[in-house]
C-alpha positions in Angstrom: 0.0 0.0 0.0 1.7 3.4 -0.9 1.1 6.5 0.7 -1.7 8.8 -0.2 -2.8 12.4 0.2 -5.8 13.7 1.0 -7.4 17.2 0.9 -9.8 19.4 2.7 -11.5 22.9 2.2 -12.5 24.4 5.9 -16.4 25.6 5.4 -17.7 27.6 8.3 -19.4 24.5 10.2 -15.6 23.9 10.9 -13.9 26.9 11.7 -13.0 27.2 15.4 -11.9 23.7 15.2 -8.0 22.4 16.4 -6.2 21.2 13.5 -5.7 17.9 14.9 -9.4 17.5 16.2 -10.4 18.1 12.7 -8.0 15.3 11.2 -9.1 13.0 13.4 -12.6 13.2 12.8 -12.0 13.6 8.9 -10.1 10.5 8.7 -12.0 8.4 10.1 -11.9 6.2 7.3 -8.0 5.4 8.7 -9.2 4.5 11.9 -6.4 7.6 12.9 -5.8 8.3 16.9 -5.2 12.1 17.8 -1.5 10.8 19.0 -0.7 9.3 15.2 -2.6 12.5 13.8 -0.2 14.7 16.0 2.9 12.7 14.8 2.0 13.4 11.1 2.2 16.9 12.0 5.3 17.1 13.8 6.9 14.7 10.6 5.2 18.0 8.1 2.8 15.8 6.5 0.4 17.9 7.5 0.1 21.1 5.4 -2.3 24.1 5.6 -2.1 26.6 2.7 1.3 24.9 1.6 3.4 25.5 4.9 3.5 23.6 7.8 1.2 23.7 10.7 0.9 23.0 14.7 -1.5 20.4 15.8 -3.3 23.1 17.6 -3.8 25.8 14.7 -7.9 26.8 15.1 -9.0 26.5 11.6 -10.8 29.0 9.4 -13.4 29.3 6.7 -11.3 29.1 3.1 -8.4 26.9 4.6 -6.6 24.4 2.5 -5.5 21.2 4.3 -3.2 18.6 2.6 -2.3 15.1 4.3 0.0 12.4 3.7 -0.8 9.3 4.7 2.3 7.4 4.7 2.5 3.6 4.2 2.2 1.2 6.9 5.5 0.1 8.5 5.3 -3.6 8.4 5.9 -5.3 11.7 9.3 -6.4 12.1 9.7 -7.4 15.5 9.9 -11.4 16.2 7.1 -13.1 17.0 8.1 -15.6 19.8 6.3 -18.6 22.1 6.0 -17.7 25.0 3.4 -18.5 27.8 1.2 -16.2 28.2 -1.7 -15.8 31.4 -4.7 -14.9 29.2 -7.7 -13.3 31.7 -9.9 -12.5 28.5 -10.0 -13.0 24.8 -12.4 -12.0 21.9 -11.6 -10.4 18.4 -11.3 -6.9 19.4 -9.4 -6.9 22.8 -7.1 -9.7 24.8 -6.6 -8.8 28.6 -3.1 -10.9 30.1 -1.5 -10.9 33.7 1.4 -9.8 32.7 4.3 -11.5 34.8 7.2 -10.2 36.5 10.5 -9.4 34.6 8.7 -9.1 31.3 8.8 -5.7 29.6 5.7 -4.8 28.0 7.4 -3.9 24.6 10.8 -3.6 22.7 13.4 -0.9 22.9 16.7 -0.7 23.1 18.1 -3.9 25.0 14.9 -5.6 25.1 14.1 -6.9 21.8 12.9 -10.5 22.5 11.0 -11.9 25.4 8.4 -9.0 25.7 4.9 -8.8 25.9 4.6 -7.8 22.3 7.0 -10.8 20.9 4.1 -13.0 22.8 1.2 -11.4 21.7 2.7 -11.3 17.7 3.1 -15.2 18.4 -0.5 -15.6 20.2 -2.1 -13.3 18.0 -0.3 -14.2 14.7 0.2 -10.6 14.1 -3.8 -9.7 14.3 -2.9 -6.3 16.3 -3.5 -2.7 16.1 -0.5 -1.0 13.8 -1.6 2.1 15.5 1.9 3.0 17.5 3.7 1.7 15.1 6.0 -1.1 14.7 7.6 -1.5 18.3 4.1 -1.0 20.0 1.3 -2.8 18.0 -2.2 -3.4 20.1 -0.5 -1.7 23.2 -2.9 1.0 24.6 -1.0 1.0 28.2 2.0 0.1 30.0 3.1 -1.6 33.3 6.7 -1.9 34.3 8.9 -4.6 33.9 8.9 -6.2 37.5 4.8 -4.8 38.1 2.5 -7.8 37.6 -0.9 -7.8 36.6 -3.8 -6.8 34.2 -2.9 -5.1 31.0 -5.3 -5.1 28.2 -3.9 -5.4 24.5 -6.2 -4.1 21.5 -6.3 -6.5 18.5 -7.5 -3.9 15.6 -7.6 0.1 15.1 -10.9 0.3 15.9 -10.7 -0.8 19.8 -7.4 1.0 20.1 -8.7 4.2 19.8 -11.2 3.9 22.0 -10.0 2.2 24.7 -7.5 5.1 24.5 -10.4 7.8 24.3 -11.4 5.6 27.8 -7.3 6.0 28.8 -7.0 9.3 28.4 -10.8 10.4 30.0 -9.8 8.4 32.9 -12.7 6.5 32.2 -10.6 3.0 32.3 -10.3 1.9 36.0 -7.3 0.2 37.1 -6.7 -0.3 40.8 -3.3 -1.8 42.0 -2.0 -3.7 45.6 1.3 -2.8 47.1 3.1 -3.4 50.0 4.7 -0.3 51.3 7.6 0.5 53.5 6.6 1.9 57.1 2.7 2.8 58.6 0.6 4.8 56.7 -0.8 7.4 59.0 -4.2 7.5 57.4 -6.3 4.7 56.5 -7.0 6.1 53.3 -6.3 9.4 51.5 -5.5 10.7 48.3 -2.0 11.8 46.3 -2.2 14.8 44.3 1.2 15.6 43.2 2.3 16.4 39.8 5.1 14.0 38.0 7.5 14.9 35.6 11.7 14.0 35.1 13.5 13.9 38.2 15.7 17.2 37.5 19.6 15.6 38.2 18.7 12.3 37.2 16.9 12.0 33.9 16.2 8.1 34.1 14.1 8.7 37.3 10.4 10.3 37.3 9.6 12.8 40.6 7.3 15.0 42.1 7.7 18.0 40.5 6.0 21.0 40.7 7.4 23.0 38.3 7.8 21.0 35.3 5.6 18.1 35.9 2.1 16.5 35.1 -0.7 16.8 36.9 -1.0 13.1 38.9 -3.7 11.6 41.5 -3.3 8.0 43.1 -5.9 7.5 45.9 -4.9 4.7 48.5 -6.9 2.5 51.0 -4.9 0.8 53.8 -6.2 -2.9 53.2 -3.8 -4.4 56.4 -1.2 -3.2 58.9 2.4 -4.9 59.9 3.8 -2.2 61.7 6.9 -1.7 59.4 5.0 -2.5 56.6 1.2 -2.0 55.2 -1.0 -3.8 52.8 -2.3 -1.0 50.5 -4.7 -0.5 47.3 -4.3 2.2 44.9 -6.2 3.4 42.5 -4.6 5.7 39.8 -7.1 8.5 38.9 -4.0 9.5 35.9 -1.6 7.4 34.2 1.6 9.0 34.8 5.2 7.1 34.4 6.0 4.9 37.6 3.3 7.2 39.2 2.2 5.1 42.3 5.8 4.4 43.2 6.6 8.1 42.8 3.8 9.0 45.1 4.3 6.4 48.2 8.2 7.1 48.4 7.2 10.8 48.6 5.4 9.7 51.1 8.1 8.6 52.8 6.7 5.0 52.3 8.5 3.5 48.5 7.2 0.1 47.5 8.7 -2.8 48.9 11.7 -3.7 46.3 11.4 -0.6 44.1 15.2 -0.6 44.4 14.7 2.9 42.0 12.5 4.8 44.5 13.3 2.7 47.9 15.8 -0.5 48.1 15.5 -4.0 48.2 13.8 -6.3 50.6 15.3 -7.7 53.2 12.4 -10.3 54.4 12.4 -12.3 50.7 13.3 -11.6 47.5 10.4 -9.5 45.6 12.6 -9.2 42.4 11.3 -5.5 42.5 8.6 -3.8 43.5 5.8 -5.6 45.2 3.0 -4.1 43.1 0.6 -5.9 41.1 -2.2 -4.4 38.9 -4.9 -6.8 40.7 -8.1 -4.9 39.1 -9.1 -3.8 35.6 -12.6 -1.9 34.7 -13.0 -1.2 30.6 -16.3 -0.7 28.6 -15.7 -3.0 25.4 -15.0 -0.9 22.6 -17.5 -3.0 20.4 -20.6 -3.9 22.7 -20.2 -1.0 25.1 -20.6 -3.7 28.2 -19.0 -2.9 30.8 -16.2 -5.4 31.9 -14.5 -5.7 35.3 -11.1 -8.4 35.2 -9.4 -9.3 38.1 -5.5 -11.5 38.3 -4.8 -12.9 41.5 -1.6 -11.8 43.4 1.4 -13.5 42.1 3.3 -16.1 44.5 6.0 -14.1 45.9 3.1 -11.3 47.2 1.4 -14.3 48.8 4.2 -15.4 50.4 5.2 -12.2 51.3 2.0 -11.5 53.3 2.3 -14.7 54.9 5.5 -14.0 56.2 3.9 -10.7 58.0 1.1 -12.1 59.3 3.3 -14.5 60.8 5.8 -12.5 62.1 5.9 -9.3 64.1 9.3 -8.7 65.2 12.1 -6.6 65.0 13.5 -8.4 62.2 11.2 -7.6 59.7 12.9 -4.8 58.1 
């Protein structure tokens, strides 16, 4: 398939309209998110009146409006069998427990053994192409050693609007932790704005001055003294945001060796924070759909080792 251009006129029913808004709803036909949309126009295949534009130019009547629709990459990363704990499955979405030490997708260093190698395999390549070659059907991300729900789209179609659900906050996703120290409050809620950490670029922070706006509210599920039993439920999406909120607590995850340090009661392998709850409407029948993956081993034995054991050395 090679590329193609398409043009528009602006008429008054449009004018007042973002650029990108307007391509996105004009293009329908592509099955185009805003995000892909937006990356057209930072490439300058996007032209208005023969120059380039910004995705946020408000259109007006008498506008001209060229787009090029490149080709489709074709997906070049290796499909690959490996196990994979399927919650849910139908032609439009597939929901998976993701396990730990699996990265959700390839970059740099990680180009076998993710998520997406398994899904390519599982799947046989029936994915949404719509970020791209490294990322197909992925509409969200959990870290490597976080465990739990992640749901994959399969087509264009439920990509974008289990994205439209992502980015409304309309997708609910709670999480379970176990956090360093006693909470004060049995529950509460985190509103602290996340961006780069300012010395150390491979870290995320709380920062005010650069940062996102980011809300995690937090229910204290069980006490240990040195430790508590939490869920968390992110109310924004931000990178690492629920580990960047507890340790500016003063309370990291258990194992988040990035935010806190490792544990000294059993190995976690990282952070002990698993993505136990998912809540999606399906982007075809518009039911609403609640999926839950039980905690992993090591959590389980974790909690048994606290519940059976008070003391001093549990630190």
């Amino acid at each position: 398939m090679k590329s193609r251009t398409e043009s528009f006129i602006i008429d008054e029913l449009i004018q007042g309209q973002r650029l990108d808004s307007f391509l996105v709803n004009s293009l329908h036909s592509y099955s185009v998110s805003r995000s892909f949309v937006q990356k057209l126009v930072e490439k300058g295949l996007v032209t208005v009146e023969g120059s380039k534009a910004k995705s946020g130019l408000k259109l007006k009547a008498g506008m001209k409006i060229n787009v090029e629709i490149p080709e489709p990459e074709a997906l070049q990363v290796e499909s690959q069998n490996i196990p994979l704990d399927i919650i849910y499955e139908d032609k439009d979405i597939i929901v998976v427990n993701k396990p730990k030490d699996m990265v959700v997708h390839p970059a740099a260093g990680n180009w076998e053994g993710t998520l997406v190698n398994a899904l390519l395999y599982h799947c046989e390549g029936s994915l949404s192409d719509i970020n791209g070659v490294i990322r197909p059907g992925i509409v969200h991300r959990i870290d490597k050693d976080t465990t739990g729900l992640i749901v994959v789209a399969k087509n264009n179609e439920a990509h974008i609007k289990l994205s439209e659900q992502l980015k409304n906050y309309d997708m609910k996703r709670i999480y379970e932790a176990i956090v360093v120290g006693n909470l004060k409050d049995d529950s509460g809620k985190i509103s602290a704005p996340i961006g780069r950490h300012p010395l150390n670029r491979k870290k995320m922070a709380v920062n005010y001055k650069n940062g996102k706006p980011a809300v995690t509210s937090f229910k204290v599920l069980e006490r240990f003294g040195k430790y508590t039993y939490v869920q968390l439920t992110l109310e924004t999406g931000r990178t690492h945001q629920i580990r960047v909120h507890m340790a500016s607590l003063g309370h990291p995850v258990v194992g988040d060796t990035v935010y806190g340090k490792a544990s000294k009661l059993i190995d976690t392998n990282g952070q002990a924070l698993h993505a136990r709850f998912l809540g999606i409407t399906h982007p075809s029948t518009n039911e609403e759909m609640e999926f839950e993956a039980p905690l992993p081993k090591y959590f389980v034995k974790f909690l048994k080792c606290l519940r059976g054991t008070l003391s001093d050395e549990l630190y």
